[in-house]
N, C-alpha and C positions, 0 to 999 in steps of 0.2 A: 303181811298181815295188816289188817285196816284199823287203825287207832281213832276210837270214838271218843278221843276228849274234845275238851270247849275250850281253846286255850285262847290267851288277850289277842290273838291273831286272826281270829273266826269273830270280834266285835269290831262294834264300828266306833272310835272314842274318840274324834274330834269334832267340833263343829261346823269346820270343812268338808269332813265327810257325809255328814247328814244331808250337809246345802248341798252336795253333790247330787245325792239320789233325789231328792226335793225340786232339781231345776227340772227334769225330764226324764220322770218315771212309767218305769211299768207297772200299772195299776191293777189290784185284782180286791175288791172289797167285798162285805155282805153286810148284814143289818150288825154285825157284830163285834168285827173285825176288818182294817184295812190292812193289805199289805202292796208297800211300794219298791221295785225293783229296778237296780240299774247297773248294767257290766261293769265291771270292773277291771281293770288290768291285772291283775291275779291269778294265778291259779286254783283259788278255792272262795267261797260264800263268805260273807260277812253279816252279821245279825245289828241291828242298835233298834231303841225300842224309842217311841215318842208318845208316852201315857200320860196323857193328862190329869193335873187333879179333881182339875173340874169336871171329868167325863169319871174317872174312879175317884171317890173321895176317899180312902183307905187304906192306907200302906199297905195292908197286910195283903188285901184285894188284890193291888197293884202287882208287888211281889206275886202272889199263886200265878195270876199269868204271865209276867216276864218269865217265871222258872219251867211253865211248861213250854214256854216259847222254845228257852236256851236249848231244854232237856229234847222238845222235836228237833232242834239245829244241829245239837250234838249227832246223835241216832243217823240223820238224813244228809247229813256233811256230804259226805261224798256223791250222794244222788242228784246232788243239786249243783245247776250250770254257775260257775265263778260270776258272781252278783253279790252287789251289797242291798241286804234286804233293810227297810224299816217298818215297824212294826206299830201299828198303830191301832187302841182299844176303843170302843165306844162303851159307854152306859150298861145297856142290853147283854154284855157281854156274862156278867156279874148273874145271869140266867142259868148259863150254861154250866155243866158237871165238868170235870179235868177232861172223860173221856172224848164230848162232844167237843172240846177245844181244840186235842189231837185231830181229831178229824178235819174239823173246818180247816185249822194252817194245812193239813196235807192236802185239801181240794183246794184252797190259793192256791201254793206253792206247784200242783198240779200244773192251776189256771196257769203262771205266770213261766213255768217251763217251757207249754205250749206257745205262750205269746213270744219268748225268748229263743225259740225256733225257728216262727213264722213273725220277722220283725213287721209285714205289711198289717199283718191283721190287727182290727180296732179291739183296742183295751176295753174289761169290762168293768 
């Protein structure tokens, strides 16, 4: 049976790890959202999020998309090739409804499967 929890194992919580996906990532952005992706030695996906205040000026803002972030991470755990993802919001984002957020991370997360495939092909 497939266990969809979020456990401290599926985040990314040091600073180290961040600089890791940050040195030579797999990029997949939109006017909305960036997401940056990079192997990991693991066998499963790590999520860490790098939301700016000055891009969301709002706790509460911030919070609604890290939770729908975690909440796709949870659900798509297992779909997803062992990468540590970072998670990055712009401005524009604060547009969009919970549903269209689902969507966009599922077209990255798509994007960056496919690049995490085909390592020749250029990032978009």
């Amino acid at each position: 049976m497939v266990k969809l929890t979020f456990t401290r194992e599926l985040r990314l919580l040091t600073p180290s790890s961040f600089t890791f996906v940050f040195q030579d990532p797999l990029r997949s952005g939109s006017p909305y959202i960036t997401l940056l992706a990079r192997f990991n030695n693991l066998t499963h996906p790590r999520v860490g999020f790098a939301i700016a205040k000055k891009q969301i000026k709002h706790a509460h803002e911030r919070n609604r998309i890290k939770r729908l972030v975690r909440e796709y991470f949870r659900l798509h755990q297992h779909e997803l090739p062992p990468l540590d993802y970072v998670v990055m919001a712009r401005t524009a984002v604060l547009e969009l409804s919970n549903q269209q957020i689902i969507e966009l991370l599922d077209k990255l997360c798509n994007r960056i499967k496919r690049m995490a495939q085909n390592p020749s092909a250029p990032s978009a």
